[in-house]
C-alpha positions in Angstrom: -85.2 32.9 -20.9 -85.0 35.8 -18.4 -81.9 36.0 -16.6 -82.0 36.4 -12.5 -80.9 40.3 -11.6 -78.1 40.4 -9.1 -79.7 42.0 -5.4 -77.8 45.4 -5.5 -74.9 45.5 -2.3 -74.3 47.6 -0.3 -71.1 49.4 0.0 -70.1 52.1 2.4 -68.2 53.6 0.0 -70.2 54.2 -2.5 -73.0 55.6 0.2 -70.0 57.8 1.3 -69.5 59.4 -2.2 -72.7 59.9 -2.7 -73.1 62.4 0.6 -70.3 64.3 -0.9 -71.8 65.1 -4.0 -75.4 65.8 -2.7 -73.8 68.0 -0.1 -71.4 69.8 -2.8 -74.6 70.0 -5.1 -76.6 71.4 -2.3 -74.0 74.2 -1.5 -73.7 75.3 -5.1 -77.3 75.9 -5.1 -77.4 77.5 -1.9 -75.0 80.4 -3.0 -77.4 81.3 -5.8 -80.2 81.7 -4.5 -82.9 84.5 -3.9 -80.7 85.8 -1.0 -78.9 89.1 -2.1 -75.4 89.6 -0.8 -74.6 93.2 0.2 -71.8 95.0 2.3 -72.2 95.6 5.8 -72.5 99.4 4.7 -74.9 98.8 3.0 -77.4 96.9 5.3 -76.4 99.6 8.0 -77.6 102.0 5.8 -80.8 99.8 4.6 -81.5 99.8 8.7 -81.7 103.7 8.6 -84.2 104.4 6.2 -86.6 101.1 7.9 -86.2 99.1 4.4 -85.7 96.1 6.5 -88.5 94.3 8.7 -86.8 91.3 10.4 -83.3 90.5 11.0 -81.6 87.0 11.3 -78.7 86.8 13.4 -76.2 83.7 13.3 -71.9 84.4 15.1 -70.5 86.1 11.9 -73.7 86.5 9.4 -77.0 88.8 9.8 -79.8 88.0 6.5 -82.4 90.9 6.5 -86.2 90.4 5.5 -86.7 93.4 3.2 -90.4 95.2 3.5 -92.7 94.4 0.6 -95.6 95.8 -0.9 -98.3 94.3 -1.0 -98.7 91.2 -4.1 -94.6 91.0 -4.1 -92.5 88.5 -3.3 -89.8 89.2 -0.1 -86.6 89.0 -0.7 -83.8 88.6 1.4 -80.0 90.8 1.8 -77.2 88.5 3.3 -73.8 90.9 5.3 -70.6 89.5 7.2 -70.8 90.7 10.2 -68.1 93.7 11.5 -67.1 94.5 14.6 -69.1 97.6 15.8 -66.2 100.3 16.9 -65.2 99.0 13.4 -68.0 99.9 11.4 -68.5 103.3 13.2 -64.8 104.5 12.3 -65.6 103.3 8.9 -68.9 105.1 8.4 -67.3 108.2 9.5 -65.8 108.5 6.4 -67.9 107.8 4.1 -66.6 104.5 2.6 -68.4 101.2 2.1 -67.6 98.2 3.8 -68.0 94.8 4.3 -67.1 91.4 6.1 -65.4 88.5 4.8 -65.8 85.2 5.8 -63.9 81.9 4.9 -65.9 78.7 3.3 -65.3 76.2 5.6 -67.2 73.6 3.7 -64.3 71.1 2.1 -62.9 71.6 5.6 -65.1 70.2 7.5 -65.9 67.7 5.2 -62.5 66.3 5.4 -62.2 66.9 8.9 -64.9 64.6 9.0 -63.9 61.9 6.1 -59.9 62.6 7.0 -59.8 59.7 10.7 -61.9 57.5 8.8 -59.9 57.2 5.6 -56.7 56.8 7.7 -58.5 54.8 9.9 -59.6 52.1 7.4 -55.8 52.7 5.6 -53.7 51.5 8.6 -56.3 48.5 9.6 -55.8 47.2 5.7 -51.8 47.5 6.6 -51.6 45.9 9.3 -54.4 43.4 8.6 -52.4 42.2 5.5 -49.2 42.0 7.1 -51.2 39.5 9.2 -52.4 37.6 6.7 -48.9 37.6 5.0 -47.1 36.0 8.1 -50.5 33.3 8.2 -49.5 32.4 4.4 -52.0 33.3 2.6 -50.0 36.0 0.6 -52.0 39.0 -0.4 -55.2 38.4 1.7 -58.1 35.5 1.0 -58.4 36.1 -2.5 -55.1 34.6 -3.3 -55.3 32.3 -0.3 -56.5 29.2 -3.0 -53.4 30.3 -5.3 -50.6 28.0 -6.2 -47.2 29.3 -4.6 -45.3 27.4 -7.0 -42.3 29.0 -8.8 -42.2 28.7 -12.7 -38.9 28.7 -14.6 -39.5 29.5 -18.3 -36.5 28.8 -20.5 -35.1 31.6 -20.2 -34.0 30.8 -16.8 -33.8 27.0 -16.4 -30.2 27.0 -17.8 -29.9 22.9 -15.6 -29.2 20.6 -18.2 -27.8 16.9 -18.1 -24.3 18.8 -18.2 -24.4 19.7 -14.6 -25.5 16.7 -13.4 -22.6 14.0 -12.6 -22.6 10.7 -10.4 -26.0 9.7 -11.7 -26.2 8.5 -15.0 -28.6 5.5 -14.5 -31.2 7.7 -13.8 -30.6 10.3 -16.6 -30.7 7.1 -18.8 -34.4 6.8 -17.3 -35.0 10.6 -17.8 -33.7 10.9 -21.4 -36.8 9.1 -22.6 -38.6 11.8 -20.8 -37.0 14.3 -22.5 -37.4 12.6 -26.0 -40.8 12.5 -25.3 -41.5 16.1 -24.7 -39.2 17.4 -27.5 -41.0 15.2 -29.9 -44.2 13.4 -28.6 -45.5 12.1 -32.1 -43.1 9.8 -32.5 -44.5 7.8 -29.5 -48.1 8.3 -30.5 -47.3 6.4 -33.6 -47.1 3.0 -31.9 -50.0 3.9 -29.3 -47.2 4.1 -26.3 -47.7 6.6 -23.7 -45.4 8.4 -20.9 -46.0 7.7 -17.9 -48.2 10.4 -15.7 -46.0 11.0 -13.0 -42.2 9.5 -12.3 -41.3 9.7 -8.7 -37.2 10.4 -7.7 -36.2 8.5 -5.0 -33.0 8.7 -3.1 -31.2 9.7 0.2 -31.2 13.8 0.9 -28.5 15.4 -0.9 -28.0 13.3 -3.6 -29.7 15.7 -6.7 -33.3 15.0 -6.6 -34.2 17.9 -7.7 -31.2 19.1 -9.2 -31.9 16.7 -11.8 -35.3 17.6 -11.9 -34.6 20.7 -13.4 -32.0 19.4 -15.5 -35.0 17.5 -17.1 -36.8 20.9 -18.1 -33.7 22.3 -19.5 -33.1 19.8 -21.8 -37.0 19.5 -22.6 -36.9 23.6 -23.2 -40.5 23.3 -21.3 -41.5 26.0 -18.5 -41.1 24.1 -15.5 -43.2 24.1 -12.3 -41.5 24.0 -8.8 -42.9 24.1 -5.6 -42.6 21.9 -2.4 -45.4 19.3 -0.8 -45.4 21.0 2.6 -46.7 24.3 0.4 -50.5 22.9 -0.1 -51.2 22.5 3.7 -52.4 25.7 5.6 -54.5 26.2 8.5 -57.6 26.4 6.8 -59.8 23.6 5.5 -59.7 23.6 1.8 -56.9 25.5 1.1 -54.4 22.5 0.0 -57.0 21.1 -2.7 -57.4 24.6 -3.9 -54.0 25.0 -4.6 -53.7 21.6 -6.4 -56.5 22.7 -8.5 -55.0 25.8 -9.5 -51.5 24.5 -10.2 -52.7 22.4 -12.7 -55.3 24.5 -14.2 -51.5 27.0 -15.0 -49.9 23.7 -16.2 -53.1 22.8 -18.9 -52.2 26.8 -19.7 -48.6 26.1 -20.2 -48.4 22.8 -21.9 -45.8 20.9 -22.3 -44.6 21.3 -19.0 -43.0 19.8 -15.9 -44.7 20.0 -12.3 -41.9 19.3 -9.9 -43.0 18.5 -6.2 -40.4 18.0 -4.0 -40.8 15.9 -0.4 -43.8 15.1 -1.5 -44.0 13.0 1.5 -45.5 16.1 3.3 -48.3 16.3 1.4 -48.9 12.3 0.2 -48.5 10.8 3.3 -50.5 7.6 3.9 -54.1 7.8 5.4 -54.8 6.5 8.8 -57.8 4.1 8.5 -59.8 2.3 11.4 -61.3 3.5 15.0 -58.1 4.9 16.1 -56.8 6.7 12.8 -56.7 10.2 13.4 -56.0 11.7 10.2 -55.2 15.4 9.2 -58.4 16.4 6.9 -56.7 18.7 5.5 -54.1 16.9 4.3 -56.2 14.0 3.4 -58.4 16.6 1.1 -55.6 17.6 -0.4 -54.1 14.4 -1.6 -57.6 13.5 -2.9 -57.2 16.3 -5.2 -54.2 15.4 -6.1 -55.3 12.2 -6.8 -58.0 12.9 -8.7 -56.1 15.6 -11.1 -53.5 12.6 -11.7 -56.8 10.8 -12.8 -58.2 13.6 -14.4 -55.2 14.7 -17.0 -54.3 12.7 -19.9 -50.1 12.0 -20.6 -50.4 12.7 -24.5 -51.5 16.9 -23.1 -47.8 17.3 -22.6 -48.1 17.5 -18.4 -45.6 15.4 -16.4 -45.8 15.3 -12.6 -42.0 14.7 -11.1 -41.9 14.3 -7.4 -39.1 13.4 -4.9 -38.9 11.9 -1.6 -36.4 10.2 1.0 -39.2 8.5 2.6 -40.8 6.5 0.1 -42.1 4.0 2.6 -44.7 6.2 4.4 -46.5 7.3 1.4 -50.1 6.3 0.0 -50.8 3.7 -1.9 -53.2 5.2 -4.0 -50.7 7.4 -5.0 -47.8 4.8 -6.3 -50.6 2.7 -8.3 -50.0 2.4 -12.1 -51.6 5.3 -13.6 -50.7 7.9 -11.7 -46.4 7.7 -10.6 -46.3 4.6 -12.8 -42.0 4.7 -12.7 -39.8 5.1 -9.7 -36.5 6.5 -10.5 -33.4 5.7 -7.7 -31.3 8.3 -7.2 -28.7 6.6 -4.9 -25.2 7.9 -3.5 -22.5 7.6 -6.3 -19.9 5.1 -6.4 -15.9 5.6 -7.0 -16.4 6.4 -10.6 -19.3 8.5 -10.4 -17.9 10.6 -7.0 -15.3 11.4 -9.3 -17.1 13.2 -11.8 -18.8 15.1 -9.2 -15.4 16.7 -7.8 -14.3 17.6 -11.5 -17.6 19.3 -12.1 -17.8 21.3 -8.8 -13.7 22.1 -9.4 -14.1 23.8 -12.8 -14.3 27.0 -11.3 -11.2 26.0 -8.3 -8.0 26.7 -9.2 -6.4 23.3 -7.8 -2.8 21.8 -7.5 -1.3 19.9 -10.5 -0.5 16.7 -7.9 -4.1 16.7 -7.0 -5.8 13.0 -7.5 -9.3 12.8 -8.1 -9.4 9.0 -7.5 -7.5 9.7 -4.2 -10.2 12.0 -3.0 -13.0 10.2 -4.4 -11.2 7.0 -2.5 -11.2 9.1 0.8 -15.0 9.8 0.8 -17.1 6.8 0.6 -20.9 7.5 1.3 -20.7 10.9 0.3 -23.8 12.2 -1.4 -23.6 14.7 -4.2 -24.1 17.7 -1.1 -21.1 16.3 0.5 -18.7 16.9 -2.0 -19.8 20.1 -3.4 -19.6 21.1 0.9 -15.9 19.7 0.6 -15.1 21.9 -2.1 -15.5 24.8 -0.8 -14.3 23.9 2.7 -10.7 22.7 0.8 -11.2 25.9 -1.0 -11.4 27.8 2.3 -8.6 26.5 4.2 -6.5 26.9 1.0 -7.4 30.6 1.1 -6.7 31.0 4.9 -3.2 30.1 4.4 -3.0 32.5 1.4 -2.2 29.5 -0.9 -2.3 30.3 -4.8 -4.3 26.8 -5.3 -5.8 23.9 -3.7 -3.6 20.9 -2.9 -4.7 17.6 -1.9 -4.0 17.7 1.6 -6.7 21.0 1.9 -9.2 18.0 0.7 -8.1 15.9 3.5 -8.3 18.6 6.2 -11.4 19.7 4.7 -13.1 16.1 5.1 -11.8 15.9 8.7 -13.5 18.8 9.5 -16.9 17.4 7.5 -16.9 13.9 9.7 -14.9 14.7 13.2 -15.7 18.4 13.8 -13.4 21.2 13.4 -9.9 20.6 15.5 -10.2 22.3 19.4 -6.7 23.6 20.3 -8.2 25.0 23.2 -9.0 21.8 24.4 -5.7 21.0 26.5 -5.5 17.3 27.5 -3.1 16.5 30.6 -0.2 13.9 30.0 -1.4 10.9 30.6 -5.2 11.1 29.0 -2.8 12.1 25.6 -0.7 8.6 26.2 -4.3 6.7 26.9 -5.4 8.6 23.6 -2.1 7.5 21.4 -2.7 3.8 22.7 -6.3 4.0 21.9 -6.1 5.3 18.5 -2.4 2.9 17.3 -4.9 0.0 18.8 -7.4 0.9 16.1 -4.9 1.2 13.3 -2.6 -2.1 14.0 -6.0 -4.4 14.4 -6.9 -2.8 11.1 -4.1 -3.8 9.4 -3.7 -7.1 11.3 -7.3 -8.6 10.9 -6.9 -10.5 7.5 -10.7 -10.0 6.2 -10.5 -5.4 6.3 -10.6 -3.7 3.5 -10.4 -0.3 4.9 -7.1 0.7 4.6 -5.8 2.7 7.4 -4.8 6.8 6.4 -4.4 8.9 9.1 -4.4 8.9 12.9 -4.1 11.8 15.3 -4.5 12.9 18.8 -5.6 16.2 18.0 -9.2 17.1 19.8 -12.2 17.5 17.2 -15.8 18.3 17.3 -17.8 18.0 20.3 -16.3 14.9 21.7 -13.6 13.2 19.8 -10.4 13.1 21.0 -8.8 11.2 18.7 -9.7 9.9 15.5 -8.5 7.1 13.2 -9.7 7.5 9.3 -9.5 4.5 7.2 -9.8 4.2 3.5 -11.8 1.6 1.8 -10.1 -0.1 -1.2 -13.5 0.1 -3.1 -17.1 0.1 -3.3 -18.7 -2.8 -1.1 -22.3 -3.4 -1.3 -22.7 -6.6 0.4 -20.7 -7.7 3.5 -20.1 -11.9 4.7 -20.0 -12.5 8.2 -16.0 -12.8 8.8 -16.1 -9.1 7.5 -18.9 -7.9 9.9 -16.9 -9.3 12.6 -13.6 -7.9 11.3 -15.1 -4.3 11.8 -16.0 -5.8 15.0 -12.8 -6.5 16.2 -11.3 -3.2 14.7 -13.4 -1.3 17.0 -12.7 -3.1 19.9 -8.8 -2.4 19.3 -8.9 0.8 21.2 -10.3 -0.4 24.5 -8.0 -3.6 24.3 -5.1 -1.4 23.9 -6.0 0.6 27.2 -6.6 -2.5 28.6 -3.2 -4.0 27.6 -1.1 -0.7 28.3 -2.5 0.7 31.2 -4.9 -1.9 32.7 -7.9 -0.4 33.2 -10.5 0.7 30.5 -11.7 4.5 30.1 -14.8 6.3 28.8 -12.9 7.1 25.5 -14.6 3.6 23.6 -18.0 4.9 24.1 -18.6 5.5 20.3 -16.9 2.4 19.0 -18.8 0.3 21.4 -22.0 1.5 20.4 -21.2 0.8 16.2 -19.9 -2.8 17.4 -23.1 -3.2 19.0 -25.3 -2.0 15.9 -23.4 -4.6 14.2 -23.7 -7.4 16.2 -27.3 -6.4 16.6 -28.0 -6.4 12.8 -25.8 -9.7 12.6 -28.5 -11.5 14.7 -31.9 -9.3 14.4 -31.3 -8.6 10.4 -29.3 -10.6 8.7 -30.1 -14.3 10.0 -26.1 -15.0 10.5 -26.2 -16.2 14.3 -27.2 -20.1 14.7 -29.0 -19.2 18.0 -31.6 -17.2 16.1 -31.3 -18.8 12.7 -32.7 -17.1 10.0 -35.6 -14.9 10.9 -35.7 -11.4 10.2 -36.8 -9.8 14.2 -36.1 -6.0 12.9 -36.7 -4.0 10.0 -35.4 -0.5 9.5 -38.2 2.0 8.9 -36.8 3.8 5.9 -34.2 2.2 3.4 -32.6 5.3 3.1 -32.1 5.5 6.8 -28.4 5.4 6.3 -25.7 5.2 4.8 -23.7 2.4 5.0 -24.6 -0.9 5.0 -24.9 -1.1 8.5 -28.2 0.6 9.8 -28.2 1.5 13.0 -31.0 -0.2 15.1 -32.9 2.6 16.1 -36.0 3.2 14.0 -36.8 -0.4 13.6 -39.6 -1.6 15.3 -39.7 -5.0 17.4 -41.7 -8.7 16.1 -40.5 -10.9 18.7 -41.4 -12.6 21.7 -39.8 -12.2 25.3 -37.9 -15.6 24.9 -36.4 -15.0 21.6 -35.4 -11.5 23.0 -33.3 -13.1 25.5 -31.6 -15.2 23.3 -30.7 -12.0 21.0 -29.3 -9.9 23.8 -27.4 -13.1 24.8 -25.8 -13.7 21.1 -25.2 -10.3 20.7 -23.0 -10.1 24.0 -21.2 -13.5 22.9 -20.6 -11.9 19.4 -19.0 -8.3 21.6 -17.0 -10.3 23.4 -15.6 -12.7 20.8 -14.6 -9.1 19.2 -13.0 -7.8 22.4 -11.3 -11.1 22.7 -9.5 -11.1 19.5 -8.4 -8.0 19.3 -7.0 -8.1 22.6 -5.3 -11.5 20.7 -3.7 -9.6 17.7 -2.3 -6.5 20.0 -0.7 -8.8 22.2 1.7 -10.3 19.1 2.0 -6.8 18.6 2.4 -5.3 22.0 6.2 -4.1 21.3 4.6 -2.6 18.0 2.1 -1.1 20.1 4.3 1.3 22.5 6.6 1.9 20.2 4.0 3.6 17.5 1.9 5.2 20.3 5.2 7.1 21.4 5.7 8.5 17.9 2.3 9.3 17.6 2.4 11.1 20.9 5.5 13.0 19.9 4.4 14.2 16.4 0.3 14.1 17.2 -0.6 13.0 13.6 0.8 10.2 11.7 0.0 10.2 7.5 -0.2 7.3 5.5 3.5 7.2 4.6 4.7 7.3 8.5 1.8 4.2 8.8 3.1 2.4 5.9 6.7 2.1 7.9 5.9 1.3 10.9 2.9 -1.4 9.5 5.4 -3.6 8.0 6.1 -4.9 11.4 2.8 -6.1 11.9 2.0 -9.9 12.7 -0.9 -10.4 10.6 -4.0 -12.7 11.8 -3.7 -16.0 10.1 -7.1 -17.6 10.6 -10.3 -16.7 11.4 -11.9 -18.0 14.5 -15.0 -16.1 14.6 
């Protein structure tokens, strides 16, 4: 079978090279050839006796046709040029002499090769420093490469260890781990892992830290990159890169391929007239696709992947057979926030009175992020005041600075906006404790300025985890948030810009109370928003924004209606419990406005005087 020859190239540095040589060769041969070389003295004195018949002149050589007889062959004599007073003084005496000239040859060769060479040199510079900053990392051959950073174990020292507040899901992943430590034993009974497991959760809460707590335990080289890494400007590219990450895993296996915010790259895929999908992307998750298809489980290849945004993503890509498990990865609760501060304080040298529970108490909805973030800041302010270890009440500062903004002492408030202030905030704290359905117990209030806004702030403490929330307690928070305006209202008669936040949380919740959770009897019990992500917040209560509307004009009318009778049946009792607590009121609003910040202890007192709320109306 005769094989096709390759059609030669051609390359302009090869016909480069090859003009050097021939002209090197050329000049070696020139120098020994019939031309004689003589001195100058020598051809001067050749002239005199007529042994020379014609004479070639160039600037600094003469070569002299010597006379033949006849049936010989001429041959030529080759002098350097001298200067003629020269060779007269020279000849005087008798001595022979001759002319030297220098052999230019390599010099003008590189004189000529010398601006192209640099030429070529700095356009390759700059040209990949361009193609650098465009991502394609060394210049088009490497532009279908995977950018994906592998962790041997060596290096992926992440085991279950280091990874607290989530032990539901390294339940899930330990079978994961048992699988790629020994794989036979699931073979046995025909059972297979699944292909890929996808981590979901809110941001901050350890996707992928646990992630690569999975390849440490598994002792497995492990794969990271991110979904936003496949996509580039050119056509192609993405699907490349898919290719080539797996064709490294098949080299590697068993192994982990970690893809974090995979939502960038497995987005769902517009369909119908006025879907105007990226084809880039959409060529890349077809790849993706078909490599999930393509691998079998029992090589020892397991795809993780993470998102937030688990709603938006494909279809095709959540099918059985290709993430066939979906891990949540959810905020911790009391218990589990707990663990996380004792792992992230091994290395803080902390206060012997310091409560763990008490802290963990204090931070409800904090993510894994959060608290690490809180360490450090309580680590921080313990070290600005030189302290020798970190006491609980760095934790507490270090949390008000997380949620309300670092304090502004520049921010000088007159005398009376500080007494609107101290009303405001004591408003917030005696409804708190007065409405009999809270469960946030009130911990601190100050008048101290914080953040961009705030200032004032009330922090309350929930007793413990809630995940679901009646309608008595809805309205409770309701009415908590209204205490503030009431209380300006009741003290000084008029109402101030200061309740702008708590009126717009009392209105998500009266808004979710009708549009979300089917508890008003003018709407009954249809659903008219949904939030777009499930992990959009949180607390229970999701704000309204990001929903999208399913309602008619009419029904929309009676929602803004039912939602303004549900705001001011808040207002209204609040306004109720401050006024069998107006001499509780002033009194606790002075002291607040003489010390600026009242703890928990200085609540405590002055909260036994409190006429509690004996019935709900609402």
């Amino acid at each position: 079978m005769n094989k096709l020859k390759k059609p030669l190239q051609f390359n302009v540095t090869y016909a480069i090279l090859t003009v050097f040589i021939l002209s090197l060769f050329w000049n070696l041969l020139s120098s020994h050839s019939l031309i004689r070389n003589v001195p100058y003295s020598e051809f001067l004195s050749m002239l005199e006796h007529g042994q020379i018949r014609e004479v070639l002149l160039t600037e600094h050589e003469m070569t002299g046709l010597i006379k033949a007889k006849e049936g010989e062959t001429s041959s030529y004599v080759k002098t350097n040029r001298v200067d003629q007073d020269t060779a007269a003084l020279l000849k005087q005496y008798g001595v022979s002499f001759s002319g030297k000239s220098e052999n230019t040859f390599f010099q003008n060769i590189l004189s000529w090769l010398g601006p192209v060479v640099i030429f070529f040199l700095i356009w390759g510079f700059f040209a990949r420093k361009m193609f650098d900053k465009g991502g394609l990392h060394g210049g088009f051959m490497s532009v279908g490469k995977s950018k994906a950073k592998i962790y041997v174990e060596s290096n992926t020292k992440t085991t279950f260890q280091d990874v607290a507040g989530s032990d539901e899901a390294k339940e899930e992943l330990a079978e994961l781990v048992d699988f790629l430590r020994g794989p036979e034993k699931y073979r046995k009974l025909g059972s297979r892992m699944p292909k890929g497991i996808l981590l979901v959760g809110p941001p901050g809460t350890g996707k992928t830290l646990i992630a690569k707590a999975v390849a440490g335990e598994a002792s497995v080289p492990f794969f990271s990159t991110n979904g936003a890494e496949f996509v580039e400007m050119f056509v192609g590219v993405g699907a490349a890169r898919v290719r080539d990450l797996f064709d490294q895993a098949r080299q590697k296996s068993p192994c982990i391929i970690f893809i974090d915010e995979i939502d960038a790259l497995g987005k769902v895929r517009m369909a119908g007239p006025h879907g105007h999908g990226n084809d880039e992307k959409e060529q890349t998750l077809n790849q993706l696709l078909a490599e999930l298809d393509g691998f079998d489980s029992a090589s020892g290849i397991i795809l993780l992947a993470a998102t937030n945004r688990p709603e938006i993503l494909d279809p095709a890509l959540l099918r059985s057979g290709r993430f066939d498990r979906q891990v949540l990865i959810d905020r911790p609760d009391k218990r589990g926030r707990q663990a996380i501060l004792k792992l992230h304080c091994k290395k803080t040298k902390l206060d012997d009175h310091v409560s763990y529970e008490k802290i963990a108490a204090l931070t409800s909805g904090f993510t894994g992020a959060d608290l690490e973030n809180l360490v450090n800041e309580a680590t921080l302010i313990a070290t600005r005041k030189n302290a020798e270890s970190v006491c609980e009440d760095d934790f507490v500062q270090a949390m008000e600075r997380i949620i309300a903004g670092p304090e502004k002492k520049n921010r000088l408030m007159n005398s009376f906006e500080r007494q609107v202030v101290a009303c405001h905030e004591m408003g917030h704290a005696i409804v708190a404790h007065a409405v009999k359905e809270n469960n946030e117990a009130v911990h601190k209030v100050s008048i101290i300025p914080r953040g961009i806004g705030a200032l004032g702030y009330t922090i309350r403490r929930p007793t413990e985890d809630r995940y679901l929330m009646t309608r008595d307690e809805l309205m409770s928070k309701m009415t908590v948030l209204m205490g503030g305006r009431s209380a300006e209202s009741l003290i000084f008669g008029h109402k101030s810009t200061g309740a702008a936040d708590d009126l717009a949380k009392a209105t998500d919740i009266a808004w979710s109370i009708v549009t979300k959770y089917g508890m008003s009897d003018e709407i009954g019990h249809m659903v008219c928003e949904r939030d777009s992500s499930p992990f959009s917040s949180g607390d229970i209560l999701s704000s309204a924004s990001g929903s999208y509307r399913s309602y008619s004009n009419e029904t929309a009318y009676h929602i803004d209606s039912t939602v303004r009778k549900l705001l001011d049946m808040a207002a209204e009792e609040s306004e109720t419990l401050l006024k069998a607590n107006l001499s509780l009121l002033k009194e606790s609003s002075a002291l607040l406005l003489d010390r600026e910040t009242l703890a928990e202890t200085d609540l405590a007192a002055l909260m036994r005087k409190v006429v509690r709320k004996t019935e709900n109306k609402l």
